[in-house]
C-alpha positions as CSV (number, residue, x, y, z in Angstrom):
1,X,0.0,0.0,0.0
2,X,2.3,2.8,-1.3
3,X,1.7,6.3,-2.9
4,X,-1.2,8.1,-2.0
5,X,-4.0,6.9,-4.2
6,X,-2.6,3.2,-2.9
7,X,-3.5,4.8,0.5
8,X,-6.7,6.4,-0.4
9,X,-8.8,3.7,-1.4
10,X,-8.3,1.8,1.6
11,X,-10.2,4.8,3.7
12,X,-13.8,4.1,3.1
13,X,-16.7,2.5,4.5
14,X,-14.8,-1.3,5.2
15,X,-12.0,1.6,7.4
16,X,-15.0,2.6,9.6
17,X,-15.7,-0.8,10.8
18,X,-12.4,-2.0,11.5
19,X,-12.2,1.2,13.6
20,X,-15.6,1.6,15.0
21,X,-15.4,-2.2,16.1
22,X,-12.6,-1.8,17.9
23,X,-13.7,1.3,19.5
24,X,-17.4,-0.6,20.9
25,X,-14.8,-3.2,22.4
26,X,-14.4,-0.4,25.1
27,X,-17.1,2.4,24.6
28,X,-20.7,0.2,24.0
29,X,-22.3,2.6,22.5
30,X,-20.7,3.4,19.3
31,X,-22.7,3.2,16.7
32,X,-20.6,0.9,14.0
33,X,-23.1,0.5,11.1
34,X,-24.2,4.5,11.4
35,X,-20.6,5.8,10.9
36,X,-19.6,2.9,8.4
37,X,-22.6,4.4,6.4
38,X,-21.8,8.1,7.3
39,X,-18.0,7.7,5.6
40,X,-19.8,5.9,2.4
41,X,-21.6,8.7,2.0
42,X,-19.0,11.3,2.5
43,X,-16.0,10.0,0.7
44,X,-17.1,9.5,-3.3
45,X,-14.4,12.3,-4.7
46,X,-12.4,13.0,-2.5
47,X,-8.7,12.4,-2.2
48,X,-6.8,10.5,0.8
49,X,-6.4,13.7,3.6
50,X,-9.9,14.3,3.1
51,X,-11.2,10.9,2.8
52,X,-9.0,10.4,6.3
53,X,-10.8,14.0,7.6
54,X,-14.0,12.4,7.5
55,X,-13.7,9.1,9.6
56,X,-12.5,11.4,12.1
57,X,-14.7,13.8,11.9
58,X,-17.4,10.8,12.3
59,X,-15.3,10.0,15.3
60,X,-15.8,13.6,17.0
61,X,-19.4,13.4,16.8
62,X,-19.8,9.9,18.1
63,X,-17.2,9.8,21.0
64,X,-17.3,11.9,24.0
65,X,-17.7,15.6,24.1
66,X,-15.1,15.6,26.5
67,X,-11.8,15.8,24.5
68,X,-9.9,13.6,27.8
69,X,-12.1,11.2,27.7
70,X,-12.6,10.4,23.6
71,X,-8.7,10.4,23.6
72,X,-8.6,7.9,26.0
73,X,-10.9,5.4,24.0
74,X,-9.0,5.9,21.2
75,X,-5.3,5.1,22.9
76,X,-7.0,2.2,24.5
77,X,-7.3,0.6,20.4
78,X,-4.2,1.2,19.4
79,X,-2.6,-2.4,19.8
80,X,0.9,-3.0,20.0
81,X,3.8,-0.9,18.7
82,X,5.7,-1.3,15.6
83,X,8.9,-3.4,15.4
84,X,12.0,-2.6,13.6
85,X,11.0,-3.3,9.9
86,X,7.0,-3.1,10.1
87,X,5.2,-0.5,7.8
88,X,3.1,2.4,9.2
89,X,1.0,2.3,6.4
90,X,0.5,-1.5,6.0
91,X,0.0,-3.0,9.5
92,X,-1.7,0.1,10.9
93,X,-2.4,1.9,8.1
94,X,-6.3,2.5,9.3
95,X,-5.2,4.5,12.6
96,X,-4.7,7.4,10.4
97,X,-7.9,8.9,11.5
98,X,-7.0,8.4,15.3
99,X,-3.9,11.2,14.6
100,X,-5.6,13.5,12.5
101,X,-8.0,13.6,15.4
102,X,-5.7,14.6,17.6
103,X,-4.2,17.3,15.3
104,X,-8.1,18.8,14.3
105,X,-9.5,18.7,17.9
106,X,-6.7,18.7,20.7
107,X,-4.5,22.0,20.4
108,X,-6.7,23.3,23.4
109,X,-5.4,20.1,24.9
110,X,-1.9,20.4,24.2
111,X,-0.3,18.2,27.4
112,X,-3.1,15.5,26.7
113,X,-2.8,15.6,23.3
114,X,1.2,15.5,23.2
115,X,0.9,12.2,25.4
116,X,-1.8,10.6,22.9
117,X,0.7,11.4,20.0
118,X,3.5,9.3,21.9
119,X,0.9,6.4,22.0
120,X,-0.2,7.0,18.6
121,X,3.8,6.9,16.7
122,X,4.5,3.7,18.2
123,X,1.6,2.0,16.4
124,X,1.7,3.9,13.5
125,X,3.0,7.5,13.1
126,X,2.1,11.5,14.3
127,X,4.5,13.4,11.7
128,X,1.8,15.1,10.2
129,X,-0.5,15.8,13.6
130,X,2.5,17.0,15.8
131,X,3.0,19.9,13.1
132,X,0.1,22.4,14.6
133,X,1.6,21.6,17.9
134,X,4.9,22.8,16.9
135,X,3.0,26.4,15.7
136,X,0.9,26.9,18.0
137,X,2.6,25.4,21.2
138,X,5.5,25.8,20.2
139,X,8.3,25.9,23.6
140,X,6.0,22.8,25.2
141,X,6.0,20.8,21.9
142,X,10.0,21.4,21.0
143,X,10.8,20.4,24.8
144,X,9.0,17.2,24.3
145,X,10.8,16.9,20.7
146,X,13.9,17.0,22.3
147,X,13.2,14.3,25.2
148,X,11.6,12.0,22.2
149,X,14.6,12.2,20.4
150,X,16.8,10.1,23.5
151,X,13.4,8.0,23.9
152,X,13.9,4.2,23.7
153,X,11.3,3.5,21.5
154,X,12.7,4.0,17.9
155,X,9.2,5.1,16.9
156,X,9.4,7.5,19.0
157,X,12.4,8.8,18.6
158,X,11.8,8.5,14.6
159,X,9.0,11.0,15.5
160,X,11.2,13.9,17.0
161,X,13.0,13.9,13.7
162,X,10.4,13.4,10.7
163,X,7.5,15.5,12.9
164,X,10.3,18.6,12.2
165,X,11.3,18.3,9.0
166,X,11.1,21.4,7.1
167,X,9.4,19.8,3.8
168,X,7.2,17.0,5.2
169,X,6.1,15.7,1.6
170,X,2.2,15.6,2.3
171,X,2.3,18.0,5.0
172,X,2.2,21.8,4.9
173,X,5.9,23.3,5.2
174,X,7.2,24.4,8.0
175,X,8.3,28.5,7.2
176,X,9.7,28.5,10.7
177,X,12.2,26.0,10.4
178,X,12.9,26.7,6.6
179,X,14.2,30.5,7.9
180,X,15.8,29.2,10.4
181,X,16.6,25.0,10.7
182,X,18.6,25.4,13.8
183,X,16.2,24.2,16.5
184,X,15.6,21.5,13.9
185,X,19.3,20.2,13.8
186,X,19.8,20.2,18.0
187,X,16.9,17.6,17.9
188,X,18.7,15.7,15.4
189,X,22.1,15.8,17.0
190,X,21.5,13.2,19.0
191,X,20.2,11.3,16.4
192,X,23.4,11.3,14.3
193,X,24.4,7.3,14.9
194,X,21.3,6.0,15.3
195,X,21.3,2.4,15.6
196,X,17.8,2.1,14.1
197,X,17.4,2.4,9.7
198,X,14.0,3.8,10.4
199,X,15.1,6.7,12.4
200,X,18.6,7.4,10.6
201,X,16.5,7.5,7.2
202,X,14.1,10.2,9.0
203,X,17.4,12.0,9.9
204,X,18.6,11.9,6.5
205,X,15.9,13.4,4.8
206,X,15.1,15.8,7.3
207,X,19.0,17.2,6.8
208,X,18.3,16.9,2.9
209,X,14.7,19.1,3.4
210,X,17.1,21.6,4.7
211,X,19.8,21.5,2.3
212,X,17.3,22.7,0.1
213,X,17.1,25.8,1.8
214,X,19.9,26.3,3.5
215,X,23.2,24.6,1.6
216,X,25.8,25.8,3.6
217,X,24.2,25.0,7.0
218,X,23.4,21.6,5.7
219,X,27.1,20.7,4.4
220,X,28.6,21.9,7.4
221,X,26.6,20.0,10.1
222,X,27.2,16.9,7.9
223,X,31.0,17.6,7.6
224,X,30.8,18.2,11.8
225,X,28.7,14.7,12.1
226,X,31.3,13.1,10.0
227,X,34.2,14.1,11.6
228,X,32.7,13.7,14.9
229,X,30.8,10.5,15.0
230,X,33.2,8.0,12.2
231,X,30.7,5.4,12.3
232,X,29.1,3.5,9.9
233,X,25.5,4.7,10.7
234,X,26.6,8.5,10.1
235,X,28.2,8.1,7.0
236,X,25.0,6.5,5.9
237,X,23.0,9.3,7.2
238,X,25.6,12.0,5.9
239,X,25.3,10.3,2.1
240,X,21.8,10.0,1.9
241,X,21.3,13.5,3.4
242,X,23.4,15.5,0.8
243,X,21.6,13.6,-1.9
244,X,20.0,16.6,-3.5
245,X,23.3,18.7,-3.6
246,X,24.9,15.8,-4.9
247,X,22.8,15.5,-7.9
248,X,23.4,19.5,-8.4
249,X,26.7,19.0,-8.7
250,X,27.6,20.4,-5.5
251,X,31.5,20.2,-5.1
252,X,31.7,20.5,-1.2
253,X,28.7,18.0,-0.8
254,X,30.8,15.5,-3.6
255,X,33.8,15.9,-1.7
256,X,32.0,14.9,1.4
257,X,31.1,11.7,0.2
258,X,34.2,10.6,-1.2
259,X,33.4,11.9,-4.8
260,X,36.6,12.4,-6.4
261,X,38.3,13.3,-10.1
262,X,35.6,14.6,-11.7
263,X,38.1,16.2,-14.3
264,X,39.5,12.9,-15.3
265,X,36.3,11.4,-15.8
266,X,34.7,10.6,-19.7
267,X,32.0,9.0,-21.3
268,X,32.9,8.1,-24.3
269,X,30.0,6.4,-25.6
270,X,25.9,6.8,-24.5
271,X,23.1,5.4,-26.8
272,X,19.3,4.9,-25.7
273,X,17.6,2.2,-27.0
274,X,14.9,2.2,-28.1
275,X,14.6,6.2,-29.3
276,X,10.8,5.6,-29.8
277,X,9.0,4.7,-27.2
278,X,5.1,4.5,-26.3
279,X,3.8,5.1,-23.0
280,X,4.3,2.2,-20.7
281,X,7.6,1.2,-22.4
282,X,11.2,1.5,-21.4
283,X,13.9,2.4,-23.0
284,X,17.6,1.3,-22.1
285,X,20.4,3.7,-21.1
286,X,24.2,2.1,-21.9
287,X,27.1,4.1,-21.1
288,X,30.9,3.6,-21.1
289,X,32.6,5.7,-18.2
290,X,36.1,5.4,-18.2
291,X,38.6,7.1,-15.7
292,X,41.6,9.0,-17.9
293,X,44.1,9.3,-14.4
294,X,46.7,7.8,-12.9
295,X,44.4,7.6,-9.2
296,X,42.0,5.3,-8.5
297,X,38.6,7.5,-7.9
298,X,34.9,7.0,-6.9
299,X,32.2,8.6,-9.0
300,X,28.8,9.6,-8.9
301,X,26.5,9.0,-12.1
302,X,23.1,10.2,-12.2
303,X,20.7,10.2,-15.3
304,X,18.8,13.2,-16.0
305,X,15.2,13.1,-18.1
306,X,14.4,16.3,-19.4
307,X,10.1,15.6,-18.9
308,X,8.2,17.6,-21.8
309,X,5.2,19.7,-20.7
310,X,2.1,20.5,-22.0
311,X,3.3,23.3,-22.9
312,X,6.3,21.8,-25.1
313,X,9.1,23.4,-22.3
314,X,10.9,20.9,-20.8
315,X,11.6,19.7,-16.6
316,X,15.0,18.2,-15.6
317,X,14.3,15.1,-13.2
318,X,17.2,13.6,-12.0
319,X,17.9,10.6,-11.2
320,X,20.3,8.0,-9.8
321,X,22.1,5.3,-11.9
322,X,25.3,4.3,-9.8
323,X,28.0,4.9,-7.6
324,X,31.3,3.5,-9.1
325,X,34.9,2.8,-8.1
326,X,37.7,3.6,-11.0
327,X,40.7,2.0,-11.2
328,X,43.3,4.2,-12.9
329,X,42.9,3.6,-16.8
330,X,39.7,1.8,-15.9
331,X,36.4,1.8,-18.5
332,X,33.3,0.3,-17.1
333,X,29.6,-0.5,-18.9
334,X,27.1,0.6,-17.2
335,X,23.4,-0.1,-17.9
336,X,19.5,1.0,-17.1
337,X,16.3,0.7,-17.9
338,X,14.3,3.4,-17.4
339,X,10.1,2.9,-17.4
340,X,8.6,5.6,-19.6
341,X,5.2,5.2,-17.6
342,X,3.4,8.3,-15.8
343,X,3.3,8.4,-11.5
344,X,1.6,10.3,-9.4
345,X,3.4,13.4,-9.6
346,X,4.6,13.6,-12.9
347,X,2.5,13.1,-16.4
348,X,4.0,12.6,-19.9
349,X,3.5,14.5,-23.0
350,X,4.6,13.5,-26.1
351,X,7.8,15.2,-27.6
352,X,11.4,14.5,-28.0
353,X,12.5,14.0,-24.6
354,X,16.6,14.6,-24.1
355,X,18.7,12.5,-21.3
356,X,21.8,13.6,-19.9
357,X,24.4,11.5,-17.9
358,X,25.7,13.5,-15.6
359,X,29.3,12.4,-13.8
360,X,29.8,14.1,-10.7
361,X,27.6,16.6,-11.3
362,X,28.5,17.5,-14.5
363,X,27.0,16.2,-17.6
364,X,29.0,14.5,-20.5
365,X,26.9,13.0,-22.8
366,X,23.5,13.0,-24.2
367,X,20.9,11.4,-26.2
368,X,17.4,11.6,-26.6
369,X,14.0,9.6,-27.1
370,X,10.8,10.7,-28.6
371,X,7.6,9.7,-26.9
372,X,4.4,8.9,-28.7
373,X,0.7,8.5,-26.9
């Protein structure tokens, strides 16, 4: 269950009754049936934040007025928290509408609320519902951040890092931390080595969010965490956070990494195959990349796809193709196969579409395939 229409689908009437059934296990008097029908009702045409809005708002008017009380019920479902390795959004996928009730009705609530959200990211996650905390309650919320962030639960402590990232991809930015990211980065510091996947990944995109805003801020506190904690887990954290300046062709963020010797880098040869493709096809990128010096060097090659609009201008999309380790004098083959086949965010036009290998950031060769619908 990935993506958000993957998501979205599963939020309808069938949603209610797993959660309303659960909820009559301890509160008697919810009506199952009446809010299954409710959400049926409610949901034709509407996409996944808003299909998720309405089973909550179905549960406001059927638990308790008092906001205590209908948070209880609700922390008293929530089953047992997520081990290493288990998906938020395929084991407990459906208590989506238990955070969002927390983040539409609990903000006069804040202490009781903040407690819930604990419960809550253990089971399945409070990223997005911890965000009008963190505006509207803000020196409470942050003080909790940073005691979740040495928590032993690694849900928990994932929580403290992904609830403050920047650029939370289905969440509303947060302007505060994209002026200034530094109360952001002292909840990650301690964070840096984490011994969990799920949290260091949270770290690294959270430290990529803000090297999209601020560059120099970003390479420096990775630079710091490298020289400061040599572990495996940082240098992990530190590579997939500079991602984005990677693929720009950043040279500080390259050199970070280990990317070296651009200048002695070629690609002497780059052919797609096929050039004509229809939608739904692929078309196979082959590339020699061959290292000219006398050093031994490690570079970065990316693939950009130069997406034609509707309006016949063009969007670069990069993306990556490999990481590779030249011996001096050494040429390597390298191959891909890239689905032409339209995604959530992204829709094709036809056109003559041009791909670019780019080799530590810079781009030495192209070729191009035309796209017919």
């Amino acid at each position: 269950m990935t993506g958000e229409y993957g998501l979205k689908r599963h939020f309808n009437g069938d949603a209610a009754r797993l959660i309303g059934g659960k909820i009559r296990e301890v509160h008697p008097e919810f009506d199952v049936e009446d809010y299954a029908v409710e959400v049926e009702r409610r949901i034709p045409g509407k996409e996944l934040k808003d299909r998720v809005l309405v089973l909550a708002e179905g549960l406001r008017s059927r638990l308790p007025q008092d906001y205590p009380e209908s948070v209880r019920i609700l922390v008293s479902i929530l089953g047992d928290e997520l081990a290493e390795g288990e998906g938020m959004f395929n084991v407990s996928w459906y208590l989506m509408p238990v955070a969002r009730f927390v983040e539409e009705y609990g903000l006069d609530h804040p202490e009781v609320s903040l407690d819930a959200l604990v419960e809550i990211t253990k089971r399945h996650t409070a990223e997005y519902a911890i965000r009008p905390y963190i505006e509207q309650h803000y020196d409470l919320t942050m003080k909790r951040m940073a005691d979740w962030a040495r928590d032993p639960s690694h849900n928990v402590r994932r929580m403290a890092s992904e609830g403050t990232r920047p650029r939370l991809p289905w969440a509303r930015t947060l302007t505060m931390f994209v002026k200034d990211p530094q109360p952001v980065l002292e909840i990650l510091e301690p964070l840096r080595s984490d011994p969990s996947e799920y949290v260091r990944k949270s770290v690294a995109n959270n430290l990529n969010d803000i090297s999209k805003d601020a560059p120099d801020v970003a390479l420096a506190t990775a630079l710091r965490w490298q020289q400061e904690s040599p572990t495996p887990e940082t240098a992990w954290i530190v590579r997939h956070a500079l991602r984005t300046l990677v693929k720009k062709g950043n040279q500080e963020a390259l050199a970070i990494v280990g990317v070296t010797g651009g200048e002695h880098i070629r690609v002497p040869s780059m052919r797609l195959s096929p050039r004509s493709l229809t939608l739904g096809e692929s078309t196979l990128i082959r590339l020699d990349v061959e290292n000219t010096d006398s050093r031994r060097h490690t570079v970065a090659v990316d693939y950009v796809v130069h997406h034609v609009r509707k309006n016949g201008q063009s969007i670069p999309k990069v993306f990556k193709l490999t990481t590779l380790e030249l011996a001096p004098g050494e040429r390597r083959t390298v191959e891909k196969s890239h689905p032409v086949r339209e995604v959530s965010t992204r829709r094709y036009y036809p056109g003559e579409h041009l791909v670019d290998i780019q080799v530590n950031g810079q781009v030495l060769a192209t070729d191009r395939f035309d796209l017919r619908l």
